[in-house]
N, C-alpha and C positions, 0 to 999 in steps of 0.2 A: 504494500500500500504506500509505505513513505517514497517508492521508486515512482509511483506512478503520481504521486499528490506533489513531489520537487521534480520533474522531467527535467526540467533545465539549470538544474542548482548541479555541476560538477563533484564538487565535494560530496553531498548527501549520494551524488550515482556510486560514486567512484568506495566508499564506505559501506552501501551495501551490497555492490559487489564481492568486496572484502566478507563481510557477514556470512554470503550465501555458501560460499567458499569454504570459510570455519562452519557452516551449518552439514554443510554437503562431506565434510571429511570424516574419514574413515571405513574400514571394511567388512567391518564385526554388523551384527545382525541392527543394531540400534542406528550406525552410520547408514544401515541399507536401507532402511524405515525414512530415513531423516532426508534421502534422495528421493524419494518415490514420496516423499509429500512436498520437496522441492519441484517435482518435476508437474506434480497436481496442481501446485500453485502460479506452475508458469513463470519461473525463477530461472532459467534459463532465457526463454523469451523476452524477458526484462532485459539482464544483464546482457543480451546484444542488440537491444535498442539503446539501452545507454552507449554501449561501443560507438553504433551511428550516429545517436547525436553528438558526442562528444569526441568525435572523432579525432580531433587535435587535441586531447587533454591524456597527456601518458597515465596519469594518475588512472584514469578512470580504466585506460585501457591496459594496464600491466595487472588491476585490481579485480579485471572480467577474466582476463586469462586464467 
């Protein structure tokens, strides 16, 4: 929600990018849970619309990779 309510605020993309990242790690059954409700929520799809809007902002884009 805070991706889609700041679209043009860098800092706010580029942070929770970083989030989904720490949300989405690991490989144990809890890490698998925690992907597959990233992936329900459309947490990736975000995190590469921030890429294109912010396409000049390294922050945002070393934070989505």
């Amino acid at each position: 929600r805070a991706m889609g309510g700041h679209g043009a605020h860098a800092g706010v993309q580029g942070q929770a990018c970083r989030a989904i990242a720490n949300i989405c790690a690991g490989t144990d059954t809890a890490g698998l849970q925690r992907k597959q409700r990233a992936t329900k929520a459309r947490a990736l799809e975000a995190a590469v619309r921030a890429m294109g809007v912010h396409g000049a902002h390294a922050g945002v884009q070393e934070q989505a990779c």
